[in-house]
ChimeraX commands (.cxc) that place a marker at each C-alpha (Angstrom):
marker #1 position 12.99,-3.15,-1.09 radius 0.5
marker #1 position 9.58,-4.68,-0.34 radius 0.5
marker #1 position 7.17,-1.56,-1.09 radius 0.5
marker #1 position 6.26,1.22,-3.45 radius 0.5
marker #1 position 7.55,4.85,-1.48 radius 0.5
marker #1 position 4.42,7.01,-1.37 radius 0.5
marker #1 position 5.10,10.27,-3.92 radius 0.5
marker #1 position 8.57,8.47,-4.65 radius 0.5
marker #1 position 10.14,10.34,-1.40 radius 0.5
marker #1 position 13.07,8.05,-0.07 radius 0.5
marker #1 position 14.14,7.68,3.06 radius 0.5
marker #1 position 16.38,9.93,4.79 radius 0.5
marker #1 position 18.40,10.00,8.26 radius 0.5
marker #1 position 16.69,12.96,9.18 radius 0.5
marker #1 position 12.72,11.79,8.89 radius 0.5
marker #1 position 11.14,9.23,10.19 radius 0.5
marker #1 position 9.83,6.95,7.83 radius 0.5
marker #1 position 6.83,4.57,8.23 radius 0.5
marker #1 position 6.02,1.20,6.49 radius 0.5
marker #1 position 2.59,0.22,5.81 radius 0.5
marker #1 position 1.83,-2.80,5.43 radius 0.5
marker #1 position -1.95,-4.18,3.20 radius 0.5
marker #1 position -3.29,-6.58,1.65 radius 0.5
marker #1 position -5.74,-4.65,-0.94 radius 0.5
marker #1 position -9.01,-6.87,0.32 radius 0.5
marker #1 position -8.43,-6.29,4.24 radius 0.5
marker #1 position -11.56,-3.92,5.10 radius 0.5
marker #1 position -9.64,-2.32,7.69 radius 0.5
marker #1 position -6.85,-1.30,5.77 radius 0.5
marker #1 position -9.69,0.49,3.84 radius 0.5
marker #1 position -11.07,1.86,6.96 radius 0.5
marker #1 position -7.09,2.68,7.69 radius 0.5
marker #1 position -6.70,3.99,4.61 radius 0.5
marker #1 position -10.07,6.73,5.00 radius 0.5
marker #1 position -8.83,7.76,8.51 radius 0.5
marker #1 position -5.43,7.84,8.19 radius 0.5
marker #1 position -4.42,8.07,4.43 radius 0.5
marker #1 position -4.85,12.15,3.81 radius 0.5
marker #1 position -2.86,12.69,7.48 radius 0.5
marker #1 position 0.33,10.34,5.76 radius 0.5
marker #1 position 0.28,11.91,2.03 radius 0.5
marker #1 position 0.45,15.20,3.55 radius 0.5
marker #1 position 3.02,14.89,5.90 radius 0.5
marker #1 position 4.66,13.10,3.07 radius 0.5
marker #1 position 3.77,16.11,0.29 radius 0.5
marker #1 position 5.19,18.75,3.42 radius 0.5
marker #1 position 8.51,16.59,3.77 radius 0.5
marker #1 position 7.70,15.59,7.65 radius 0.5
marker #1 position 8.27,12.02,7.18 radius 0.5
marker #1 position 8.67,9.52,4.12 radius 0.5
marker #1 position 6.21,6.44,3.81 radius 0.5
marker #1 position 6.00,3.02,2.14 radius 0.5
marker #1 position 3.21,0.96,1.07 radius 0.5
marker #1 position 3.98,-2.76,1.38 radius 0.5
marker #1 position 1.49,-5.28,-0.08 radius 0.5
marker #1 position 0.75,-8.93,1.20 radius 0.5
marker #1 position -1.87,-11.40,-0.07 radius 0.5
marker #1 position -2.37,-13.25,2.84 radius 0.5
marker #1 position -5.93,-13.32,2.54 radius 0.5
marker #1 position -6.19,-15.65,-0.41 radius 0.5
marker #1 position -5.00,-18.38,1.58 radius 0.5
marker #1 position -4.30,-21.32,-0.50 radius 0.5
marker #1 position -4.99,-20.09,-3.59 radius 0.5
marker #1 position -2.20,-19.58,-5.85 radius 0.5
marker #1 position -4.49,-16.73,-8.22 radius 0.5
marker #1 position -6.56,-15.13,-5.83 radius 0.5
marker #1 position -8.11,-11.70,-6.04 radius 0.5
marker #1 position -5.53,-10.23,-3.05 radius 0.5
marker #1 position -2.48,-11.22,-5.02 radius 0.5
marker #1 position -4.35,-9.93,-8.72 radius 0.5
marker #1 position -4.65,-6.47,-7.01 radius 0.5
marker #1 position -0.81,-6.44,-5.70 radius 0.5
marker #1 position 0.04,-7.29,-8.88 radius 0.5
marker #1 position -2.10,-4.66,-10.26 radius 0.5
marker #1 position -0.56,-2.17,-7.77 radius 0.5
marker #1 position 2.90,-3.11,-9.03 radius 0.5
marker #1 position 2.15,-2.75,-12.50 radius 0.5
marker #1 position 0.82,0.65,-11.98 radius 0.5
marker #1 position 3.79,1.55,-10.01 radius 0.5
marker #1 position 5.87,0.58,-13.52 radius 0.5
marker #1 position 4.33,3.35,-15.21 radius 0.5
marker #1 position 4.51,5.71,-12.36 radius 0.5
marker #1 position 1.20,5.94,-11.29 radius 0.5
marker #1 position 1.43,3.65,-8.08 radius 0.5
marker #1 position -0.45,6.78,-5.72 radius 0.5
marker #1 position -3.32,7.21,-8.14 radius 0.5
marker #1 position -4.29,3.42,-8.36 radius 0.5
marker #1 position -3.79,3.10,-4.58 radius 0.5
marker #1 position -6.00,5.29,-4.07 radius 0.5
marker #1 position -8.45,4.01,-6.69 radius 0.5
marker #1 position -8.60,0.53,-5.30 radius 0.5
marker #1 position -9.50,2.12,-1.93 radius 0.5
marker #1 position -11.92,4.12,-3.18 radius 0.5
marker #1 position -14.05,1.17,-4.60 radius 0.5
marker #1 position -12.58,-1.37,-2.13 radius 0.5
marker #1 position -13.99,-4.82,-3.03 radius 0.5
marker #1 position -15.62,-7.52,-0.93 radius 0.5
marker #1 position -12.65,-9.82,1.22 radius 0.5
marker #1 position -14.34,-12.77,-0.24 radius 0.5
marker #1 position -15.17,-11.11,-4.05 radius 0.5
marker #1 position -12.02,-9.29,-5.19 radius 0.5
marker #1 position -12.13,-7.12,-8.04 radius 0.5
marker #1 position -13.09,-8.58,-11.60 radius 0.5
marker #1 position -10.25,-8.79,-13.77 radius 0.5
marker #1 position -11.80,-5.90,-16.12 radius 0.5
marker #1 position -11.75,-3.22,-12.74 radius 0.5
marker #1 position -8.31,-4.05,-12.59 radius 0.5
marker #1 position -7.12,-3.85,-16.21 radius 0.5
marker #1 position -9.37,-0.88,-17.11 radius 0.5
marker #1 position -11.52,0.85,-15.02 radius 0.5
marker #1 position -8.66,1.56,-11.94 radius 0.5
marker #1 position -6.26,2.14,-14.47 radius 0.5
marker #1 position -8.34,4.37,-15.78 radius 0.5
marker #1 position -9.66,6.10,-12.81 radius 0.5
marker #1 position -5.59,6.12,-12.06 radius 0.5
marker #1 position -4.94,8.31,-14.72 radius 0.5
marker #1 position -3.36,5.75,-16.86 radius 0.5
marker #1 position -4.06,6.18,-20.73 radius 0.5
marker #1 position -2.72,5.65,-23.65 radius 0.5
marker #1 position 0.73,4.21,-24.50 radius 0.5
marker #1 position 0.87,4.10,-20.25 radius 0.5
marker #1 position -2.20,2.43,-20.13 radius 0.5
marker #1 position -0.73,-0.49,-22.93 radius 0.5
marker #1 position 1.68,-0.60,-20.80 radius 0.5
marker #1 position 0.63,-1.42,-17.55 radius 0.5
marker #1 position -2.02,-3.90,-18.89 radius 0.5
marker #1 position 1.09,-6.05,-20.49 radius 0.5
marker #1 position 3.05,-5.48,-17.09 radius 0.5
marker #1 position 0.13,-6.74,-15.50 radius 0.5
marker #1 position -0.95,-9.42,-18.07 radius 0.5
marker #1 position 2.43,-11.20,-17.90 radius 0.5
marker #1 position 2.91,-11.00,-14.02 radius 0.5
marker #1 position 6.08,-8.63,-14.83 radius 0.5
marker #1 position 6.39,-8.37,-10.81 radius 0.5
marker #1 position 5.61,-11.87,-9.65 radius 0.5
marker #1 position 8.90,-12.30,-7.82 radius 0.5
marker #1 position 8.82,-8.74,-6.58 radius 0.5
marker #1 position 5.16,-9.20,-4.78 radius 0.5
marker #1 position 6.05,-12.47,-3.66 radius 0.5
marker #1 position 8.81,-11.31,-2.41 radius 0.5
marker #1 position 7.18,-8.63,-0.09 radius 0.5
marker #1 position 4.47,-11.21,0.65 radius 0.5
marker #1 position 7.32,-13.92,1.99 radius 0.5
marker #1 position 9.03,-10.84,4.12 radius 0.5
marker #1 position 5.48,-9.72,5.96 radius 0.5
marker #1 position 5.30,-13.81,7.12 radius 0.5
marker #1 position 9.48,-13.51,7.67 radius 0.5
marker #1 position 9.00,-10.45,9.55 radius 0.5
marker #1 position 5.81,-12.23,11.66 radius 0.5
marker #1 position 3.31,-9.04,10.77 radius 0.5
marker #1 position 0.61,-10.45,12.77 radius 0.5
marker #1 position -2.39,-9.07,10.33 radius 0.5
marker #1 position -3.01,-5.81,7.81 radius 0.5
marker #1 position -3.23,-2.75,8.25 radius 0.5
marker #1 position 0.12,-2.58,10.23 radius 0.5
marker #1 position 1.81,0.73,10.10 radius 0.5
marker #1 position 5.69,0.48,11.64 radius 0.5
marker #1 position 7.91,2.63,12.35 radius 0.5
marker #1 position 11.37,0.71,12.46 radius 0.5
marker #1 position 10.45,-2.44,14.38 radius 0.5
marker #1 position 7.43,-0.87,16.30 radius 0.5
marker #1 position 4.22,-0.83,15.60 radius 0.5
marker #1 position 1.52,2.72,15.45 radius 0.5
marker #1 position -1.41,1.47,17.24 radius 0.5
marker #1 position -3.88,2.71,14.77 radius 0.5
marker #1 position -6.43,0.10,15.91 radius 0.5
marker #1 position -6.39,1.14,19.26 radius 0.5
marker #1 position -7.96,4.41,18.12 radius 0.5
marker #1 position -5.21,6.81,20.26 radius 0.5
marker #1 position -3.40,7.41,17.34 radius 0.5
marker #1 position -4.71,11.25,16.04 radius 0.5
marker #1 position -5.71,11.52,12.73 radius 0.5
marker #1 position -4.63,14.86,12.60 radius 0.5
marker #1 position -1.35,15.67,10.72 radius 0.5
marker #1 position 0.32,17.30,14.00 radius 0.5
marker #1 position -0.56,14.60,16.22 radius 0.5
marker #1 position -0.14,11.40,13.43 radius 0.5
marker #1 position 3.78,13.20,13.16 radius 0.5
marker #1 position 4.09,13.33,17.02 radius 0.5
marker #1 position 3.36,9.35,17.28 radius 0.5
marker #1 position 5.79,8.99,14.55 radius 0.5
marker #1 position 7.92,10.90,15.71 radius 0.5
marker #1 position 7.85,9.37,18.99 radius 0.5
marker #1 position 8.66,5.75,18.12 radius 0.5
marker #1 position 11.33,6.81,15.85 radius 0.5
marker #1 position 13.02,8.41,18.66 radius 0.5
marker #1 position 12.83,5.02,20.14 radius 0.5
marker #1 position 15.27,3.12,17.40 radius 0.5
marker link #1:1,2 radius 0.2
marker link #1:2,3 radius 0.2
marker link #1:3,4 radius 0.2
marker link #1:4,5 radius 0.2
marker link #1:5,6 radius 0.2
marker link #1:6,7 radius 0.2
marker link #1:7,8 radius 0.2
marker link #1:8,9 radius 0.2
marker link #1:9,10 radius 0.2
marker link #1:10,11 radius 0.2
marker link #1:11,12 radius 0.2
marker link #1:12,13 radius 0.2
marker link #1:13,14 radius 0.2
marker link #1:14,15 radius 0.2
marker link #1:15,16 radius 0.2
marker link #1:16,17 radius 0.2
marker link #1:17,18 radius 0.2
marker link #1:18,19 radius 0.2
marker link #1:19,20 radius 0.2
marker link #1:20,21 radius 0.2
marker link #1:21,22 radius 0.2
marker link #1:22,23 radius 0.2
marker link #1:23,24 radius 0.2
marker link #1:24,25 radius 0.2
marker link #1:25,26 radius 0.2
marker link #1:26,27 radius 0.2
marker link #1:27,28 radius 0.2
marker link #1:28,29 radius 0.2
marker link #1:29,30 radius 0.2
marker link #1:30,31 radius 0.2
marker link #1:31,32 radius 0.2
marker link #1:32,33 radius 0.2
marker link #1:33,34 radius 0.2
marker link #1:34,35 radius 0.2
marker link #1:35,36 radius 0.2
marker link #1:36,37 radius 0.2
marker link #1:37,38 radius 0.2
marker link #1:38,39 radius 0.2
marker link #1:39,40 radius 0.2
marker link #1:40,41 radius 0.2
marker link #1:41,42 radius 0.2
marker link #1:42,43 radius 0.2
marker link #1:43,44 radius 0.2
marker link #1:44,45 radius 0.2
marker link #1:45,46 radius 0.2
marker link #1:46,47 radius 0.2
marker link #1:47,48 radius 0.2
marker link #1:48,49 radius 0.2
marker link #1:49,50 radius 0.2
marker link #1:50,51 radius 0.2
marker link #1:51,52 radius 0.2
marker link #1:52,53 radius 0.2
marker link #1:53,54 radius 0.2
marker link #1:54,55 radius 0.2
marker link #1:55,56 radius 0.2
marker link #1:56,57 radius 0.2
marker link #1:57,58 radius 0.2
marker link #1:58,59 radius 0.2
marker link #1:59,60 radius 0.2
marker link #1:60,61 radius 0.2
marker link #1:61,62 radius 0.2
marker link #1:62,63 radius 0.2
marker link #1:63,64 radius 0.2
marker link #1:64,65 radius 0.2
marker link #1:65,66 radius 0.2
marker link #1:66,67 radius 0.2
marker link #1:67,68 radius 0.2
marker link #1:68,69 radius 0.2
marker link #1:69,70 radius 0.2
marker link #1:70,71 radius 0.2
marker link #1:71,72 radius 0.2
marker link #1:72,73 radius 0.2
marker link #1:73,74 radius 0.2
marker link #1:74,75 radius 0.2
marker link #1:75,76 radius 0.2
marker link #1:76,77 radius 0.2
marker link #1:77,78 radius 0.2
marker link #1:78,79 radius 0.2
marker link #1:79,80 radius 0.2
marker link #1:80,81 radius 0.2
marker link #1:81,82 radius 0.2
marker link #1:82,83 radius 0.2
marker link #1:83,84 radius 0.2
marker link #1:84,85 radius 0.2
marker link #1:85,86 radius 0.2
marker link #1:86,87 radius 0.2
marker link #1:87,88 radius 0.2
marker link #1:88,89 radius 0.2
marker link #1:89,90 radius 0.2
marker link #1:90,91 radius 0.2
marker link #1:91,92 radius 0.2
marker link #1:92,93 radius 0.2
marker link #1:93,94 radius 0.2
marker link #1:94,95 radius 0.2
marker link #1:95,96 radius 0.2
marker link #1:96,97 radius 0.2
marker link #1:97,98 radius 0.2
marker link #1:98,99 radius 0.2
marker link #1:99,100 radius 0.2
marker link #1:100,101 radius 0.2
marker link #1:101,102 radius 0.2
marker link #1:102,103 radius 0.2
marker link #1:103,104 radius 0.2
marker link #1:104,105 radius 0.2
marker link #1:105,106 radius 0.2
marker link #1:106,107 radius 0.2
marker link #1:107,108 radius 0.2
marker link #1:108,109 radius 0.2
marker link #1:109,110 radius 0.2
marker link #1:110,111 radius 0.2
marker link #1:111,112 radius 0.2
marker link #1:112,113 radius 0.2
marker link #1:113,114 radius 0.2
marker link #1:114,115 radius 0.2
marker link #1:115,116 radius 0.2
marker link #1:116,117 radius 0.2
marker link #1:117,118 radius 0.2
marker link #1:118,119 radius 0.2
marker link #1:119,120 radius 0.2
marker link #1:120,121 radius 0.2
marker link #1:121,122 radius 0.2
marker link #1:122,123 radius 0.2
marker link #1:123,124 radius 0.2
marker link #1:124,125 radius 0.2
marker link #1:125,126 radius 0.2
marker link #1:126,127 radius 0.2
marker link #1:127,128 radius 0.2
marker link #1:128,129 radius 0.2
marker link #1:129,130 radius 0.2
marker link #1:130,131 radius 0.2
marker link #1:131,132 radius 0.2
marker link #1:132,133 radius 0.2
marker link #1:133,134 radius 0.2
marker link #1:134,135 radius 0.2
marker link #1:135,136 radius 0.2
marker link #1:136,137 radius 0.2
marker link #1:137,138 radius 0.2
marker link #1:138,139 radius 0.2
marker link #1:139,140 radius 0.2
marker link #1:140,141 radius 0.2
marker link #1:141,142 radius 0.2
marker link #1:142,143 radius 0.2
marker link #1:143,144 radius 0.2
marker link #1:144,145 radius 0.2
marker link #1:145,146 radius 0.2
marker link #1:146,147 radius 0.2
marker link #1:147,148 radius 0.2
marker link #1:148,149 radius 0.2
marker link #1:149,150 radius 0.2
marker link #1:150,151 radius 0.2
marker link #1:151,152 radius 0.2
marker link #1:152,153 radius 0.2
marker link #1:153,154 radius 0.2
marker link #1:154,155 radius 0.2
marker link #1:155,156 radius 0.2
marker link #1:156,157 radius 0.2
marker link #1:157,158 radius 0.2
marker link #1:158,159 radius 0.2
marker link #1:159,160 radius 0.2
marker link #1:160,161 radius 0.2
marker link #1:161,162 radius 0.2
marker link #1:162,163 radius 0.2
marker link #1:163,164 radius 0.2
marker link #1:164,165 radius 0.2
marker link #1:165,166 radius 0.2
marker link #1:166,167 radius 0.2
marker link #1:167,168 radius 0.2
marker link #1:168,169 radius 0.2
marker link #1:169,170 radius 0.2
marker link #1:170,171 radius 0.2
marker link #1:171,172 radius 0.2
marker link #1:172,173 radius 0.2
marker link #1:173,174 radius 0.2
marker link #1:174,175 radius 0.2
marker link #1:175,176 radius 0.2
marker link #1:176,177 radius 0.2
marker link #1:177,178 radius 0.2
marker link #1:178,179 radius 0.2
marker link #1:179,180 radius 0.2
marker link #1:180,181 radius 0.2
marker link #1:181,182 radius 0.2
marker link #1:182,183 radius 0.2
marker link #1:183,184 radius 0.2
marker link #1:184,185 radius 0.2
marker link #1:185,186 radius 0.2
marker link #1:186,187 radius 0.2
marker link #1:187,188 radius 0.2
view
C-alpha cells in the first residue's frame, strides 16, 4: 500500500479503518496530530478501528530534496526497523518550521534516538535512510495523494469520505472520534 498501519494492525472487514494522510511540515497536521492522535492510537491499541499514516511532500514544491520529502523518508526508514510509531510521534513532538524542515542531524540522530532506535537498529535505519532505501515507496504514496486529488494535509478518510476534523465537530474523545468513524464507514 501507500502508508505505514499505526501499531502494525491491518485491516479487517469488521473495523473501520481510517487513512491519514501528512506531510510531516503541515502545522495542522501537528495541531491534528495533538488533538486527535491519543483518541486514534487508542482506539487502535483497544481494537475499535485500524489506522494508516500516509505521507505526502507536497509542500516542498519544486524541489526535488526538500525537508518534507527528507522527513518521509525518515519516517520510512524508521518504519524498516520497526519503529515507525515512535518516530511519528517524535517528529510531532518537535514539529519543525513549514519553511525550515528539520536539519539532517535531527533526522539521522536525535529522532531516531528519541524513537528508541539504538544500536545495530539505529545503523540501520541511518543506511536505510542515507541511501533513500524507500524512494519509490514515498514517491509512490506522494503520486497517489495528487492521483487521488487530496485537496491538502491533514486529511483523515474513511473509504472515499472525508472526517471533518477541521470543522471542529469531530469529538476528540475516543467514544465520539469511533462514532464519526463509524458513521461514514457505514456509508461505503
Amino acid at each position: 500500500g501507500y502508508g505505514v498501519l499505526i501499531q502494525g494492525k491491518q485491516p479487517s472487514d469488521d473495523l473501520p479503518h481510517l487513512v491519514i494522510w501528512e506531510d510531516y511540515l503541515c502545522p495542522y497536521c501537528g495541531l491534528a496530530e495533538q488533538t486527535y492522535g491519543q483518541t486514534v492510537k487508542q482506539l487502535v491499541a483497544d481494537g475499535k478501528m485500524t489506522a494508516e499514516i500516509r505521507t505526502t511532500f507536497f509542500l516542498d514544491g519544486q524541489r526535488t530534496n526538500g525537508p518534507s520529502r527528507k522527513a518521509a523518508m525518515a519516517a520510512a526508514a524508521a518504519a524498516g526497523v520497526g519503529k515507525f510509531d515512535e518516530y511519528h510521534a517524535a517528529l510531532y513532538a518537535d514539529q519543525a518550521a513549514e519553511a525550515v524542515g528539520f536539519p539532517e542531524s535531527e533526522l539521522r540522530d536525535r529522532f531516531a534516538r528519541a524513537a528508541g532506535i539504538e544500536g545495530d537498529d539505529l545503523k540501520k535505519f541511518q543506511e536505510l535512510y542515507d541511501t533513500g532505501a524507500f524512494t519509490d515507496w514515498i514517491e509512490a504514496a506522494n503520486d497517489r495523494f495528487f492521483a487521488d486529488q487530496i485537496s491538502g494535509t491533514p486529511t483523515y478518510l474513511v473509504g472515499d469520505e472525508k472526517l471533518p476534523i477541521t470543522s471542529g465537530t469531530i469529538p476528540t474523545d475516543a467514544d465520539g472520534f469511533l462514532a464519526a468513524v463509524e458513521e461514514l464507514a457505514a456509508q461505503q
